[in-house]
N, C-alpha and C positions, 0 to 999 in steps of 0.2 A: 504493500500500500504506500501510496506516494503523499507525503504531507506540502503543499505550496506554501512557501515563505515568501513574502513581501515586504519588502520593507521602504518607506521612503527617505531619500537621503537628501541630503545637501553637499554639492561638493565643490570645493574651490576653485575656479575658473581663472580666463586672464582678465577677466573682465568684472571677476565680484563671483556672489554666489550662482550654481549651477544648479535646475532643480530637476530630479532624477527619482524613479523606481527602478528598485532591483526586485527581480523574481528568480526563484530558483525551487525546481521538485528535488532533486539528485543530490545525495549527499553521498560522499564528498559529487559536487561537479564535475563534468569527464571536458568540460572546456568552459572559455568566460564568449561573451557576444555584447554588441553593443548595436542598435538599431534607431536611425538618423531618419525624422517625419519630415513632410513638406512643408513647404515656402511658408516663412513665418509672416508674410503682407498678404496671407491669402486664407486666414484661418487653421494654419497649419500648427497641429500643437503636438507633442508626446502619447497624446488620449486622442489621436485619431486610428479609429479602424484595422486600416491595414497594418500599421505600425502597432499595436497593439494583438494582430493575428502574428505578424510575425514574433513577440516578444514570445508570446505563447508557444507557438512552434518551435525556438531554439529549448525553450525552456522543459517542455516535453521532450525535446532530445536528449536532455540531461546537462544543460548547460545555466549557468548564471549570469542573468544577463540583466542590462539595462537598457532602460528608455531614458530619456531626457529632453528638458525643455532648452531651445538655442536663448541666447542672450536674447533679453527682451520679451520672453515669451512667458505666459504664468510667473512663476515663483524667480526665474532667474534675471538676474541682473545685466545692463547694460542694453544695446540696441541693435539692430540689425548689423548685420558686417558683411552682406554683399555670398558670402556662399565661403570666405577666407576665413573671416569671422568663427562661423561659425565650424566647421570646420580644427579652429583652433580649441574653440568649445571641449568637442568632440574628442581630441587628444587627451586634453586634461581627462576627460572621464575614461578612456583609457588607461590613463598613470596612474586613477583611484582603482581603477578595476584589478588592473596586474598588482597591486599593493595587496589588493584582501585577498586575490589568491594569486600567488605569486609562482610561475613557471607553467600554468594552463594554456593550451593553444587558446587563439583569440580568433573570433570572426566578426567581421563590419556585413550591418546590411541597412538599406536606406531605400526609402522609399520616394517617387517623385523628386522635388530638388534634396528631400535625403540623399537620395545616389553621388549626386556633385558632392555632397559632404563627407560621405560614408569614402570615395576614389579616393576622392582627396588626400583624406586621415592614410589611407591605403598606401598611398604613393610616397607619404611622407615617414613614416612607417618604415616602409622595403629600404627607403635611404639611407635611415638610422641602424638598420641591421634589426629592426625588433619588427618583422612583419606581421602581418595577418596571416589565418591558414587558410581565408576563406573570405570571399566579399561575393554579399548576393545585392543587384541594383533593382530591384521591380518600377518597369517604367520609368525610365533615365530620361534625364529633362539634358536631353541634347542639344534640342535645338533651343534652348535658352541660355545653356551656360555651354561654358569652353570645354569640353571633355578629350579635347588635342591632346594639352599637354600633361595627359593620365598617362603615362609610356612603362611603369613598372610596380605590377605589385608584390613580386615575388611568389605570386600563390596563384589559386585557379578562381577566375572571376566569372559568374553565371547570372544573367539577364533575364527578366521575365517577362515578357512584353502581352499586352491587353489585344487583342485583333480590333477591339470595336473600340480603342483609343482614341478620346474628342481632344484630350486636352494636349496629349504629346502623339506625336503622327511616330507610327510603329511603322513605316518609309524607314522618316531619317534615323530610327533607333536600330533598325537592321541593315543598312546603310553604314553606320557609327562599328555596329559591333564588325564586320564583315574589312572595316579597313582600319578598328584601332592594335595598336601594338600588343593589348592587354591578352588579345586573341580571346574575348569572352565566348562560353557558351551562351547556346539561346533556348529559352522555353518560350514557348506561345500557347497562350490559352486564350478562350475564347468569354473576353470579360472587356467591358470599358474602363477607363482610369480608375476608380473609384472602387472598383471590385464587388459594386453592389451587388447581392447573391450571388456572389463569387467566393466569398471566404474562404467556407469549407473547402472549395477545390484548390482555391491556391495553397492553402495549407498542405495540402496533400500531394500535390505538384512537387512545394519543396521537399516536404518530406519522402517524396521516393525517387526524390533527384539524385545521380552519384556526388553532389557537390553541395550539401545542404547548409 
């Protein structure tokens, strides 16, 4: 029998306070996860949907993971930063994560302009020698931000793309994966942005993906 722990944190940012849930079934943890929501001028919070299927999903895998709000958003401090920003966020909750368990593989996942933030953390990461094992983007907002110059994560990166995508055209996002360096895989299901009664399956997507 599996007991869910929760807990809410606060963690120290570049910018002030960071605000964050951690969940975890698995004890000990078989990996740590950290999962990046969209566009904070658009409604985008920690407590959206998808970002919240997938906390679930890593967490049912047996991993400890967090969600968090970017600067400006609910509980954390400071203001928008453009996708670098936030991004820097992101890191730091990283360095709290490796801290409470220290030597755990780690994976980034992000959703909508999460993806730009989740790569980003990604690539900065592989630089430093402390990579991710695993970065998943569900609906990468390509065609709004720069995702050129993502050129190394050191791990295997997998794409989820919506067929019936209004808000990011699943064109330029198969387009993006087909000529970036990262050489991501691709899933397509058959869901608009948003995943409306689409949950359950993308859950299940990730979960029987070889790359979860």
């Amino acid at each position: 029998m599996t007991t869910l722990q929760r807990e809410s944190v606060v963690i120290q940012g570049p910018v002030g306070d960071i605000e964050a849930v951690l969940e975890c079934e698995a004890s000990p943890p078989a990996f740590i996860a950290v999962v990046c929501h969209p566009h904070p001028l658009y409604q985008g919070t920690m407590n959206n949907k998808v970002v919240t299927t997938l906390q679930r999903t890593y967490r049912e895998l047996g991993g400890a993971v967090v969600r968090f709000n970017y600067r400006g958003v609910g509980g954390s401090h400071g203001s928008y930063g453009g996708g670098d920003g936030e991004a820097e966020d992101l890191l730091a909750v990283v360095a709290w994560l490796r801290e409470r368990y220290p030597s755990l593989p780690l994976r980034l996942a992000g959703f909508s302009f999460g993806t730009y933030v989740a790569a980003s953390g990604a690539c900065q990461l592989a630089v430093l020698g402390r990579g991710a094992e695993h970065v998943l983007l569900v609906a990468p907002s390509v065609e709004n931000f720069d995702f050129s110059s993502f050129t190394q994560t050191d791990c295997p990166v997998l794409v989820i793309q919506g067929e019936q995508d209004d808000i990011v055209s699943p064109r330029a996002v198969y387009q993006w994966v087909a000529q970036s360096p990262l050489m991501p895989a691709v899933l397509r299901i058959e869901a608009g942005h948003f995943f409306h009664g689409k949950l359950v399956e993308l859950q299940a997507l990730i979960q029987l993906s070889r790359h979860p």
